[in-house]
C-alpha positions, -999 to 999 in steps of 0.1 A, spaced: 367 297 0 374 300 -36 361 288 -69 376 269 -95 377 287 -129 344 280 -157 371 267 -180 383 243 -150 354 232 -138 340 226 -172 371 202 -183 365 184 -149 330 181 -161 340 169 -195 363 141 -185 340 129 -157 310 131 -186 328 108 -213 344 86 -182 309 78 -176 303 69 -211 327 45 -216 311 28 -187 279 25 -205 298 15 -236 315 -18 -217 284 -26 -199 268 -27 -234 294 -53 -241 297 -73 -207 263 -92 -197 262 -90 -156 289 -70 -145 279 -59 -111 311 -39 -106 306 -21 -139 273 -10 -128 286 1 -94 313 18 -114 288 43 -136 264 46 -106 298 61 -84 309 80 -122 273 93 -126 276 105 -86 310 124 -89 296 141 -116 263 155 -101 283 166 -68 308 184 -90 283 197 -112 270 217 -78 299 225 -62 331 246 -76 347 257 -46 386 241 -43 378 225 -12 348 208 -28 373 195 -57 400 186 -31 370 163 -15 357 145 -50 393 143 -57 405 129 -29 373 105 -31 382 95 -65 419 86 -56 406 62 -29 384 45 -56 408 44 -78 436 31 -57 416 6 -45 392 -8 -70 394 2 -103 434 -5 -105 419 -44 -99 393 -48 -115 413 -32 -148 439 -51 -145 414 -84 -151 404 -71 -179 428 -59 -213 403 -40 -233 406 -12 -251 377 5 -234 388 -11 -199 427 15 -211 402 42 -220 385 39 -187 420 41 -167 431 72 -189 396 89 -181 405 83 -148 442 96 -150 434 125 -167 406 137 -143 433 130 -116 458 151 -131 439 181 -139 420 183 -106 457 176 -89 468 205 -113 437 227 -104 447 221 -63 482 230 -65 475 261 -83 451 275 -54 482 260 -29 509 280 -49 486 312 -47 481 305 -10 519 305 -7 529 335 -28 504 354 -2 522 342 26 557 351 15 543 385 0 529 394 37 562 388 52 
């Protein structure tokens, strides 16, 4: 198994960090939102298992995890709602999605220079 870099896992970090923010910053602004207090407690969550685990399988896990969230909640729920925070949210999202899909396919393109280097 091998690690993510410090200057990966720390942008993971960072976007799952102000992701969770923004959260706090709509519930601030929307009395009773049940799913926007599901959605920090799940934000909150991904960031304490990532905080703990660097390996690229644990990132493929979170990021696959995320993806399934994503695909089936959050695209809903967003598209209720026009905010500004609600398109800050989504691009939170994104970006975490992109940069661990980036981090993944680096370790995959290693993994395949190996294999054709051994033949």
């Amino acid at each position: 198994m091998s690690n993510i870099t410090q200057k990966e896992h720390r942008r993971l970090m960072e976007i799952l960090n102000d992701l969770i923010d923004i959260i706090v910053y709509i519930r601030k602004e929307i009395e009773d939102n049940y799913s926007l207090q599901k959605n920090e407690r799940e934000a909150i969550e991904w960031y304490r298992y990532l905080k703990v685990h660097k390996d690229v399988e644990e990132v493929e896990s979170l990021y696959k995890e995320i993806v399934d969230r994503y695909c089936t909640e959050f695209e809903n729920q967003l598209c209720e709602s026009s905010s500004s925070y609600d398109a800050k949210r989504i691009y939170l999202l994104r970006e975490y999605l992109k940069a661990a899909y980036k981090i993944l396919n680096k370790e995959e393109a290693k993994k395949n220079e190996t294999y054709i280097q051994e033949d």
